[in-house]
TIZA-594728 format. One record per residue (C-alpha): residue number from 1; residue in one letter; x, y, z. Coordinates in Angstrom, 3 decimals. Each point is the difference from the previous one (the first is absolute). Example, Ala and Ser with C-alpha at 12.3 -4.5 7.8 and 13.67 -1.06 7.14 Angstrom:
TIZA-594728
+-----+------+----------+----------+----------+
!  nr ! rest !        x !        y !        z !
+-----+------+----------+----------+----------+
!   1 !    a !   12.300 !   -4.500 !    7.800 !
!   2 !    s !    1.370 !    3.440 !   -0.660 !
+-----+------+----------+----------+----------+
end
This chain:
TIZA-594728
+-----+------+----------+----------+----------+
!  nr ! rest !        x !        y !        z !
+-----+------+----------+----------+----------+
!   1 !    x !  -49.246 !   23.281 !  -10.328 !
!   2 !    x !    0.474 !   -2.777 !    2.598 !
!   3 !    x !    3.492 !   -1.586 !    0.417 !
!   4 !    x !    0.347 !   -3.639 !   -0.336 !
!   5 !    x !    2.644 !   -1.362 !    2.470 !
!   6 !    x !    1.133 !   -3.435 !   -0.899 !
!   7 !    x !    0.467 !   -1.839 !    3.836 !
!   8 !    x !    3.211 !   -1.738 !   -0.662 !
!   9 !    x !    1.014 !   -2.676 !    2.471 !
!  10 !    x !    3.725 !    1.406 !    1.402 !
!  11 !    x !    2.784 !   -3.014 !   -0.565 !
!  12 !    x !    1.400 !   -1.004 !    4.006 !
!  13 !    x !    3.889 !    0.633 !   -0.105 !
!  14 !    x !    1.971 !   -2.511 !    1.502 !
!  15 !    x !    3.065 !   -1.078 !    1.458 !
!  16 !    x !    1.406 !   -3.636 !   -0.378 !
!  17 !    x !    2.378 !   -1.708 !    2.674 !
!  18 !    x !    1.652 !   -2.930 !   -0.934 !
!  19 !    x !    1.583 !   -2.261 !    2.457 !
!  20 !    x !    2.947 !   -1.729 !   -2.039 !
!  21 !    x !    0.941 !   -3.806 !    0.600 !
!  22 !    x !    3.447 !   -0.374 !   -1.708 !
!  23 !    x !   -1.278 !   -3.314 !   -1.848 !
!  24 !    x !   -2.127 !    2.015 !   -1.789 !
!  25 !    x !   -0.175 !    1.773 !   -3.154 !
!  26 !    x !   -0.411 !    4.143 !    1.430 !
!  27 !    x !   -0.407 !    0.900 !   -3.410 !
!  28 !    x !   -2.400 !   -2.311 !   -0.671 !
!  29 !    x !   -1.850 !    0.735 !    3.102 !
!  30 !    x !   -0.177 !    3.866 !   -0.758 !
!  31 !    x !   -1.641 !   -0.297 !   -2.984 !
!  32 !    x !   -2.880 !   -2.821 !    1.544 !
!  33 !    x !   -1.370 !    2.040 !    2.541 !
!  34 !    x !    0.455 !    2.950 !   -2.407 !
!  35 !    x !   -2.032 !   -1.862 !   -2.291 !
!  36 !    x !   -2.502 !   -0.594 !    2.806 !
!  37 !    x !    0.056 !    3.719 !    1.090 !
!  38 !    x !   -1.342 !    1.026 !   -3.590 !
!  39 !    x !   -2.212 !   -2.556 !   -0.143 !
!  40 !    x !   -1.798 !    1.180 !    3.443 !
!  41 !    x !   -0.436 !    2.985 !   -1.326 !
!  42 !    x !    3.137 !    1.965 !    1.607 !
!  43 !    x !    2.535 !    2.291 !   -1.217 !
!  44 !    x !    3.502 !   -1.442 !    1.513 !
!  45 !    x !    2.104 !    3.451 !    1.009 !
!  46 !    x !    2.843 !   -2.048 !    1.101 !
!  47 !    x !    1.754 !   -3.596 !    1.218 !
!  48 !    x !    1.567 !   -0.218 !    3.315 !
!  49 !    x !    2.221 !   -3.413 !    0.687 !
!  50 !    x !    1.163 !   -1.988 !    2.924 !
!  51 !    x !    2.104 !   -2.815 !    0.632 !
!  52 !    x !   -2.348 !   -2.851 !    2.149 !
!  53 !    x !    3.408 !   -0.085 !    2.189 !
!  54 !    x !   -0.901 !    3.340 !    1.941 !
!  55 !    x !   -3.698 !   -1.940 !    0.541 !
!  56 !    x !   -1.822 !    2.038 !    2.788 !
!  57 !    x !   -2.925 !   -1.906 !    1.241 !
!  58 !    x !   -2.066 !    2.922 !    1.334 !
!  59 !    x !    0.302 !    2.300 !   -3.650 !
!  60 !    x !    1.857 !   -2.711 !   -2.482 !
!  61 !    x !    2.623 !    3.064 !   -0.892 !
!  62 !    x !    2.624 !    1.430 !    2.175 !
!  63 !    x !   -0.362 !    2.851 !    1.665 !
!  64 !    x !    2.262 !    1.864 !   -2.404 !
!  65 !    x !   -2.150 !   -0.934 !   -2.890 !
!  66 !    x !   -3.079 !    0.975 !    1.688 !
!  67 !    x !    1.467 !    3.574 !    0.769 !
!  68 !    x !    1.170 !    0.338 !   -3.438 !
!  69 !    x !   -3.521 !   -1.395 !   -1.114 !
!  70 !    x !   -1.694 !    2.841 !    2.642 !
!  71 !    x !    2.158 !    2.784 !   -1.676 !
!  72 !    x !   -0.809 !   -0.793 !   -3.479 !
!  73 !    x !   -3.858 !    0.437 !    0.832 !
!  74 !    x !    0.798 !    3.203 !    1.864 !
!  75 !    x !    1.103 !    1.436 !   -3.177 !
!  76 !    x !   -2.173 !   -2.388 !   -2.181 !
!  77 !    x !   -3.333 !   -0.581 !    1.113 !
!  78 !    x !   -1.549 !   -3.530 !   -0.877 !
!  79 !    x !   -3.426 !   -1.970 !    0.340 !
!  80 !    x !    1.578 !   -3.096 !    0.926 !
!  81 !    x !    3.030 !   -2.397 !    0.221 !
!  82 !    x !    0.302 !   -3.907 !   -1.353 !
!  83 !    x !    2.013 !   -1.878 !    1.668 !
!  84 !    x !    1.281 !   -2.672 !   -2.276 !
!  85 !    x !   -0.582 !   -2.720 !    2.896 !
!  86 !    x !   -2.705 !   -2.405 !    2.065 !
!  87 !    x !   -0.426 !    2.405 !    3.218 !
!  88 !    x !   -1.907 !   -0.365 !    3.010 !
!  89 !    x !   -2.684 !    2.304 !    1.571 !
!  90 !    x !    2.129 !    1.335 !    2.110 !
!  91 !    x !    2.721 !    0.805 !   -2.147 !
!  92 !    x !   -2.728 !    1.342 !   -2.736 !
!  93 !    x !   -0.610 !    2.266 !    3.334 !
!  94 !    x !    3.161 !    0.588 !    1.014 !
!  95 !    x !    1.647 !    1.239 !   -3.125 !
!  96 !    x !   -3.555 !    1.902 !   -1.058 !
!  97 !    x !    0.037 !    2.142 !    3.579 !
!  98 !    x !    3.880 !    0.464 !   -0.224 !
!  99 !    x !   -0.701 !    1.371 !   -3.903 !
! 100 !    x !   -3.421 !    1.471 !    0.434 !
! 101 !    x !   -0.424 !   -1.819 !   -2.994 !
! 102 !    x !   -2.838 !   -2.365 !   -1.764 !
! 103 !    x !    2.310 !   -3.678 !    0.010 !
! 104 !    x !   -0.571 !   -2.603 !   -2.508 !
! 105 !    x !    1.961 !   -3.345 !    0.278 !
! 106 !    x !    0.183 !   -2.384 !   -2.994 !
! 107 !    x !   -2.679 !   -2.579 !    0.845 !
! 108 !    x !   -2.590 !    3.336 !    0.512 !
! 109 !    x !    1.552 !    1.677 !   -3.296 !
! 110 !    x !   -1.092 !   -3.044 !   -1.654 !
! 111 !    x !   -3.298 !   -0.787 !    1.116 !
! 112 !    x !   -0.771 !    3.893 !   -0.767 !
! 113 !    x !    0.813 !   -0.568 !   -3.688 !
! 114 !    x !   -2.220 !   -3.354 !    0.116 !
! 115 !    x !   -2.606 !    2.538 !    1.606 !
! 116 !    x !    0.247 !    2.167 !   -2.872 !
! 117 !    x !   -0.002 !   -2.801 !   -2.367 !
! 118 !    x !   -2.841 !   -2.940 !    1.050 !
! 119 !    x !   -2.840 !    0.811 !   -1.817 !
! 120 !    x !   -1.905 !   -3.560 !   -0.207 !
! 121 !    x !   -2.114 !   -1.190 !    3.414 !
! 122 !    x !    2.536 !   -2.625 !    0.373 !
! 123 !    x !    2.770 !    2.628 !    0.268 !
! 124 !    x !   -1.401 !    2.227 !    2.051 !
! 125 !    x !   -0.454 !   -3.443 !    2.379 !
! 126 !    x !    3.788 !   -0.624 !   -0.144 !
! 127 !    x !    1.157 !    3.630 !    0.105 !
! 128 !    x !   -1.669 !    0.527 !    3.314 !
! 129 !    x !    0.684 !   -3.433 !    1.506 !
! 130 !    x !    3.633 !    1.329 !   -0.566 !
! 131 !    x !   -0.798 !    3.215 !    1.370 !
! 132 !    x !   -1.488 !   -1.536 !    3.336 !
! 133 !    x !    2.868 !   -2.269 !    0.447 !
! 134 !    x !    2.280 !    2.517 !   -0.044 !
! 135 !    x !   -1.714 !    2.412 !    2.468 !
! 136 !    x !   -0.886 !   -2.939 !    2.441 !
! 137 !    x !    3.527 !   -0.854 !    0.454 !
! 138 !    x !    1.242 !    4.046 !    0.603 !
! 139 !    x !   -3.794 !    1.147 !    1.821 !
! 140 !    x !    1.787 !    0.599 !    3.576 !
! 141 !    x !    2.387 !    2.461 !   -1.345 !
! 142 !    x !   -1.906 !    1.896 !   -2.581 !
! 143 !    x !   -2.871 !    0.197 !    2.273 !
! 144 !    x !   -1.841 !    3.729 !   -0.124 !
! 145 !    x !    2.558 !    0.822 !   -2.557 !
! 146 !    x !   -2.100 !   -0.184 !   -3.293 !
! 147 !    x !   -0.873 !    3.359 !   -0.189 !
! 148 !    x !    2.982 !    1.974 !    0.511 !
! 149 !    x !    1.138 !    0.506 !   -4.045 !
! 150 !    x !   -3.740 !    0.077 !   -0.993 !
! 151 !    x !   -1.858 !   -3.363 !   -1.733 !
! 152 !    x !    1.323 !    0.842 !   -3.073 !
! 153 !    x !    2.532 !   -1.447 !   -2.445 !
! 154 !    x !    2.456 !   -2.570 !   -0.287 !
! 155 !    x !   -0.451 !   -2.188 !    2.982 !
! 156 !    x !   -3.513 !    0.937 !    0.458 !
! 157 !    x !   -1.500 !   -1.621 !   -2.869 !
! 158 !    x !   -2.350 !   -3.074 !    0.304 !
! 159 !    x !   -3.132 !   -1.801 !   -2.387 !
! 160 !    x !   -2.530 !    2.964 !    0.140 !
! 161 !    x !    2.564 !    2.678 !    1.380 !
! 162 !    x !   -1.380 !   -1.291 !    3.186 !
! 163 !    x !    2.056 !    1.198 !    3.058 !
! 164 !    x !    1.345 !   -3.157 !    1.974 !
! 165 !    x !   -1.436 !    0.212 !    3.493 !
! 166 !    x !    2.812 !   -1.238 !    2.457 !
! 167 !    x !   -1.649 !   -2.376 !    2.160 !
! 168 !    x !    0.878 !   -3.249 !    0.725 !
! 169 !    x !   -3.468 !   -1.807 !    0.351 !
! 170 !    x !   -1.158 !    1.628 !   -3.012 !
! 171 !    x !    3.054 !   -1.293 !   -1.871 !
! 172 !    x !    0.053 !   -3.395 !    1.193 !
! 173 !    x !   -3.226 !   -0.750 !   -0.723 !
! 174 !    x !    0.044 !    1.784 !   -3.416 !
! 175 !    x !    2.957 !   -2.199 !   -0.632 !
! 176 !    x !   -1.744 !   -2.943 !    0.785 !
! 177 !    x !   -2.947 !    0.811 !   -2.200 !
! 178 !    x !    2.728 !    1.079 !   -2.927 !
! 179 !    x !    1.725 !   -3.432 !    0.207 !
! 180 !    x !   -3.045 !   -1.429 !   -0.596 !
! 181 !    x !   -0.690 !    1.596 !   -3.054 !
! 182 !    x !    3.264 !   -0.873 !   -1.234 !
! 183 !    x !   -1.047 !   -3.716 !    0.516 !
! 184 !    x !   -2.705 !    0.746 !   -2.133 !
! 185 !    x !    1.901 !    1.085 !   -2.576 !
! 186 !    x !    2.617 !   -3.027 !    0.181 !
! 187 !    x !   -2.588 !   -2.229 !    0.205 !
! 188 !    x !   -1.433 !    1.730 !   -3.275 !
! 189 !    x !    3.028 !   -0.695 !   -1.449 !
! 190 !    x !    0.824 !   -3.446 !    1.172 !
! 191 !    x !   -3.330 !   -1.031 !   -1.679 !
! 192 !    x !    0.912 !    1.461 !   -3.393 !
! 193 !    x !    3.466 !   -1.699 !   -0.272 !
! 194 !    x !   -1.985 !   -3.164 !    0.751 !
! 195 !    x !   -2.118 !    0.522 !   -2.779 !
! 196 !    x !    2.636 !    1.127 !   -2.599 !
! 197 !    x !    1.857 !   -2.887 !    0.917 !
! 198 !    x !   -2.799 !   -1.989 !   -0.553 !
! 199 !    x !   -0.498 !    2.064 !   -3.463 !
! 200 !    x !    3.736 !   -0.296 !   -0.494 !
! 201 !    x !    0.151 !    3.946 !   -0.439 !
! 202 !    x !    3.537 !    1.039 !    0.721 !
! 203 !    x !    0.975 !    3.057 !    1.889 !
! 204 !    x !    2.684 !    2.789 !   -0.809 !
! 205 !    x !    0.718 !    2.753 !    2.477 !
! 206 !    x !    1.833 !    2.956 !   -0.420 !
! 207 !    x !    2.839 !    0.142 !    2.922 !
! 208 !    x !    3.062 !    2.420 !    0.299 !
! 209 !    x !    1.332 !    3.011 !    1.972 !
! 210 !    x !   -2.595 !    2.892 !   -0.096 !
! 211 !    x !   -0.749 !    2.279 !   -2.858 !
! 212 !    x !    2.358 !   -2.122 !   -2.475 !
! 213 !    x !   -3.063 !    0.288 !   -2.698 !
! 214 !    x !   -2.146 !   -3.156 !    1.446 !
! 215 !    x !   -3.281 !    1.948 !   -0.983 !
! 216 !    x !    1.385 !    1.185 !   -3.364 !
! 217 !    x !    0.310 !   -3.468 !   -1.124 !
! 218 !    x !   -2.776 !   -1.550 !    1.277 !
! 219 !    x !   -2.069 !    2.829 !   -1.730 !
! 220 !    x !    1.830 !   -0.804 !   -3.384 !
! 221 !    x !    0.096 !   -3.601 !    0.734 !
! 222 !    x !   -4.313 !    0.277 !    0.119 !
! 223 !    x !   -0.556 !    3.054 !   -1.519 !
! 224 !    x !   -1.578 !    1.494 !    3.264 !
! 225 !    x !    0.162 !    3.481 !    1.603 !
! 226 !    x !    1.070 !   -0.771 !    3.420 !
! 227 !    x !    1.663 !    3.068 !    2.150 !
! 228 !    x !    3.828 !    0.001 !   -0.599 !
! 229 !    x !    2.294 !    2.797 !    1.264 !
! 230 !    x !    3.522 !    1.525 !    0.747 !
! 231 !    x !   -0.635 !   -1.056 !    3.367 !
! 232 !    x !    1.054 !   -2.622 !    2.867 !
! 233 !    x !   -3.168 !   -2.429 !    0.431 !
! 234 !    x !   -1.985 !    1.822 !   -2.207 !
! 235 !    x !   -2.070 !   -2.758 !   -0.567 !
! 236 !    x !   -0.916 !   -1.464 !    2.899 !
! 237 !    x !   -3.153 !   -2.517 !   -1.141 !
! 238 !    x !   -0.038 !   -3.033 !   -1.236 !
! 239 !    x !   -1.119 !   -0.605 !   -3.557 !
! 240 !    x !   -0.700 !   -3.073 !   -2.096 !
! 241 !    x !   -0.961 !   -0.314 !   -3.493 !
! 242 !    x !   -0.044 !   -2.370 !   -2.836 !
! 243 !    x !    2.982 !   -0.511 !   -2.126 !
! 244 !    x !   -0.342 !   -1.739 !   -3.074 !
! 245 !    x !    3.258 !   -1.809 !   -1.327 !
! 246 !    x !    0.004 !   -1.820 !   -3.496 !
! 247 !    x !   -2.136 !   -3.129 !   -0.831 !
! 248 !    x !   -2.965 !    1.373 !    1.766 !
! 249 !    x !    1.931 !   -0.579 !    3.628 !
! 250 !    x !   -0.181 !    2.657 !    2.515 !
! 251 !    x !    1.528 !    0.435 !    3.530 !
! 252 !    x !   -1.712 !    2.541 !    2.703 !
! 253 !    x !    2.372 !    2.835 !    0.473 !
! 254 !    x !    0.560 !    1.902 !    3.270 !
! 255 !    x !    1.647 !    3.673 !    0.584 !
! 256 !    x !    0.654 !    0.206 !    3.984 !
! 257 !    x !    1.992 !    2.072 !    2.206 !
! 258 !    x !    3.634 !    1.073 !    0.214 !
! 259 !    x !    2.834 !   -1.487 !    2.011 !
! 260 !    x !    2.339 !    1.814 !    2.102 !
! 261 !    x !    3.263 !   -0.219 !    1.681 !
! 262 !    x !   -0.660 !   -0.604 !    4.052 !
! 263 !    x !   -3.860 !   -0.922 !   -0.598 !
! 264 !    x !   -1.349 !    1.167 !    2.939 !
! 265 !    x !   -1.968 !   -3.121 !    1.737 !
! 266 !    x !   -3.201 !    2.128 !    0.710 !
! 267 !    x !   -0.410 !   -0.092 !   -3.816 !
! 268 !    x !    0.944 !   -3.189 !   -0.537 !
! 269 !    x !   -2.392 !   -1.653 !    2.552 !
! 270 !    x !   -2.916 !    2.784 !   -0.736 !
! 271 !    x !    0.379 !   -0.897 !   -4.029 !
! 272 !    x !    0.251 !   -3.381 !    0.585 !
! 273 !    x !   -3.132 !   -0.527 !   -1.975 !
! 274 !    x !    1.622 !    1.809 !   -2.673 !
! 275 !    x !    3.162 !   -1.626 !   -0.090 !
! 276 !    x !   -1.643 !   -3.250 !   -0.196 !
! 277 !    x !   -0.862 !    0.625 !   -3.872 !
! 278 !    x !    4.029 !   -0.031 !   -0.174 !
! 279 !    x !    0.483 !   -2.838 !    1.925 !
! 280 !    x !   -2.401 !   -2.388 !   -1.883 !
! 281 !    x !    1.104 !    1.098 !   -3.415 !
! 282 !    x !    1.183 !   -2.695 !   -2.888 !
! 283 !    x !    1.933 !    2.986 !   -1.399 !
! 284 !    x !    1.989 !    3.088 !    1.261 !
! 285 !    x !    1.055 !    2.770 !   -2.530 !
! 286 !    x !    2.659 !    1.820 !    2.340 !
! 287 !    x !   -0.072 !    3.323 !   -1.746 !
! 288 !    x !    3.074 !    2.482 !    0.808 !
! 289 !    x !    0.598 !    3.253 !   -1.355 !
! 290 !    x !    3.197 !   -0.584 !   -1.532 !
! 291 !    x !    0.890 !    4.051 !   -0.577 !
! 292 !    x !   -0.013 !   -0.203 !    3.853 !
! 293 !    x !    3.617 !    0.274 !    1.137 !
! 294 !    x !   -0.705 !   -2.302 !    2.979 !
! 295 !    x !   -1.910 !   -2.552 !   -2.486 !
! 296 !    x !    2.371 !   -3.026 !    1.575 !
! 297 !    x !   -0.622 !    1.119 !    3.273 !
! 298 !    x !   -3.799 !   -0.234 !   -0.642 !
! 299 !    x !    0.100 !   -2.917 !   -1.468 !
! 300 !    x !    1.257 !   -1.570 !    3.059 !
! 301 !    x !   -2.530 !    1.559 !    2.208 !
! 302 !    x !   -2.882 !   -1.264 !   -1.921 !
! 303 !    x !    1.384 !   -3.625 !   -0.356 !
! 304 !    x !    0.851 !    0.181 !    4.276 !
! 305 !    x !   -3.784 !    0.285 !    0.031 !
! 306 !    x !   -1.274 !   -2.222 !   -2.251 !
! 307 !    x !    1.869 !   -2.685 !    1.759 !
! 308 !    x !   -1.404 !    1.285 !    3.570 !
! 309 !    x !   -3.228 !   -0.304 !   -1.691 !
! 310 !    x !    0.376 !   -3.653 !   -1.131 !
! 311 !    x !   -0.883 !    1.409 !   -3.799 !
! 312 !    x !    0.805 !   -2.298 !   -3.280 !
! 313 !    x !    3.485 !    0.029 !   -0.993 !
! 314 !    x !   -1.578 !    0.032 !   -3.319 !
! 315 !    x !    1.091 !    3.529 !   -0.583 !
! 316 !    x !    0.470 !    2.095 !   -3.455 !
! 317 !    x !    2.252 !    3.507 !    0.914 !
! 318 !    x !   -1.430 !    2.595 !   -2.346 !
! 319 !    x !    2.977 !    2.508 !   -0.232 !
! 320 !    x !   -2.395 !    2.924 !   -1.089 !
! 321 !    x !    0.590 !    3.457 !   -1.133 !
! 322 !    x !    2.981 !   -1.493 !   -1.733 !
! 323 !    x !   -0.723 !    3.173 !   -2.514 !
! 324 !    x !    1.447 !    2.257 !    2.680 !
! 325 !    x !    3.322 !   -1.448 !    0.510 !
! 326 !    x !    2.710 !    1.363 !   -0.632 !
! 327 !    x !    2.669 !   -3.032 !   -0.876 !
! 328 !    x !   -0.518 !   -3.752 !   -0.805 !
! 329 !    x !   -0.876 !   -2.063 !    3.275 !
! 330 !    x !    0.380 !   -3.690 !    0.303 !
! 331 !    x !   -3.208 !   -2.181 !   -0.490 !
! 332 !    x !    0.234 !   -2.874 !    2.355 !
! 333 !    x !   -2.231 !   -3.200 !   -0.683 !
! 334 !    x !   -3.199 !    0.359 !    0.387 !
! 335 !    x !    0.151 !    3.545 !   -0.368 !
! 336 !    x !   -1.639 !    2.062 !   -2.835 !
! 337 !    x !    0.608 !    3.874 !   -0.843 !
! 338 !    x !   -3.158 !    2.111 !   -0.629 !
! 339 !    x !   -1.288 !    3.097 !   -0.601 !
! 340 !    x !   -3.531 !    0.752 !   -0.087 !
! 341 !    x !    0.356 !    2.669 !   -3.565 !
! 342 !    x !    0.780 !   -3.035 !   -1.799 !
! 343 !    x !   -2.962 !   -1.834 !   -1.010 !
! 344 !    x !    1.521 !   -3.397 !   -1.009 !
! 345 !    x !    1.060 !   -0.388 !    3.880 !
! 346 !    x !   -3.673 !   -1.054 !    0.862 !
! 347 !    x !   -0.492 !   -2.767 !   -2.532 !
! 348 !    x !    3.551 !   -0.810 !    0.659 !
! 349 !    x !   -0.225 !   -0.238 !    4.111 !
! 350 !    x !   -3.056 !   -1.898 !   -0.989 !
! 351 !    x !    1.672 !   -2.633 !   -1.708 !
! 352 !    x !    2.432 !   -0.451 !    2.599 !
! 353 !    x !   -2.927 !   -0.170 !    3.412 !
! 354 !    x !   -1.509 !   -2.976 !   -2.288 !
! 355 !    x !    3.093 !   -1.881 !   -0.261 !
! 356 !    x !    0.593 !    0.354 !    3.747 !
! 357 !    x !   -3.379 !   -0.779 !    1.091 !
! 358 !    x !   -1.026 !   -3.482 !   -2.559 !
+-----+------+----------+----------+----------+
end
């Protein structure tokens, strides 16, 4: 009898370091790129920390911390280490030949989950737009060294699991031809606010700090199926659907992508396109996972980049998973609590977009 062996992919092991800037929450910091870890697919052995004060420009840590870093994967060996920071080529060299070590910066960490997560043609555009940005700008240094960890996960992931040729003609001009695809696309979309203007069709976007349950409630809110998971930027697409409100009025509905703290501007100029559905909204629902215990801080993220974006300060903060708290929380104006279990939320959230939008 022939054995069946089941090929199981192996999970990467990593290693975060987090340079600390004393302004800043650590805590709060720890459990973001954490969050980001899981969600590229990568099992987070343990946290190193830094103060920014003992900045070194060639490696970002001290030389201590990179010795006490080099003994811990002696004894521990690891695919890869994040660095909780915006590094250059060089550094992303330096610290990757003083390690031995695959190294993953924030912006790259970021991108890679987008990678995992674009499934539309319009997504896969963006994704790699981002992707060739970010390589253009670090191509010197990491020049001939795409091959030393192998072309395999995090970091390594594209539209197609294509392997990213470093070359800067190639890039350039595939950059060119990308940003011209995202005019397309904005042009697309500039044409269909002029006509729901002109059909006086209002338009609702879902907005707020990644995987705070956007997708959860747009699927209740239309009784669609759309992908929704435990996950940072799970959903990654734009989608727009119908929703009817009483009296036979309706209002087009759009689930979109996440915010995070420190946007990196690669995204935010590559999903420009994107972004634009936010940015020519009547209507924001700001949705927040209240059970989060840095649900303030997230709220203040989101609104920092709604106001970058020029977006309507016509904004409704759904507190959701209010069923998974743990003690009363204040409800500001303008501010609803939801849970998706309860039923009556819809009709009720309903209700409320109506009055805010006529």
């Amino acid at each position: 009898m022939k054995q069946i062996h089941e090929n199981k992919e192996e999970v990467e092991k990593a290693i975060i370091f987090c340079p600390i800037n004393k302004d800043e929450d650590k805590e709060y910091q720890f459990a973001e790129i954490s969050r980001l870890c899981f969600s590229a697919g990568l099992e987070v052995v343990k946290i190193f920390s830094q103060s920014l004060d003992a900045f070194n420009r060639r490696t970002i840590m001290g030389s201590g911390k990179l010795e006490e870093i080099k003994a811990f994967l002696t004894e521990n060996p690891c695919d890869c280490l994040v660095v909780d920071f915006q590094l250059t080529g060089s550094q992303l060299r330096n610290i990757s030949d003083e390690l031995g070590v695959k190294v993953l910066d924030r912006i790259l960490l970021i991108i890679d989950i987008f990678a995992l997560n674009a499934k539309s043609s319009e997504g896969k555009i963006e994704v790699k737009l981002a992707q060739n940005r970010y390589l253009l700008t670090r191509l010197s240094s990491l020049q001939g060294s795409a091959g030393r960890f192998g072309g395999k996960g995090a970091g390594m992931r594209g539209p197609g699991e294509t392997k990213l040729e470093l070359d800067r003609r190639k890039l350039e001009k595939e950059i060119v031809s990308l940003q011209g695809e995202i005019e397309k696309i904005k042009n697309s979309r500039r044409q269909n606010k002029i006509l729901r203007e002109k059909n006086n069709i209002k338009s609702v976007v879902l907005g707020g700090y990644t995987n705070a349950g956007k997708s959860s409630i747009f699927n209740m809110l239309t009784k669609e199926n759309i992908y929704a998971d435990d996950k940072l930027f799970a959903t990654l697409d734009t989608t727009s659907r119908r929703l009817f409100l009483d009296d036979g009025q309706y209002c087009l509905l759009t689930d979109t992508v996440g915010f995070i703290s420190k946007l990196p501007h690669e995204l935010v100029e590559s999903f420009s396109s994107t972004l634009e559905e936010v940015k020519n909204a009547d209507l924001i629902l700001h949705v927040v996972d209240a059970s989060d215990a840095f649900y303030k801080k997230n709220i203040e993220i989101t609104n920092e980049i709604l106001d970058e974006l020029g977006a309507t300060k016509n904004r409704l903060v759904i507190l959701n998973k209010s069923d998974l708290l743990n003690k009363p929380i204040e409800v500001k104006q303008n501010e609803v609590l939801f849970n998706i279990k309860n039923k009556k939320n819809a009709e009720n959230l309903k209700k409320v977009i109506k009055n805010l939008l006529f």
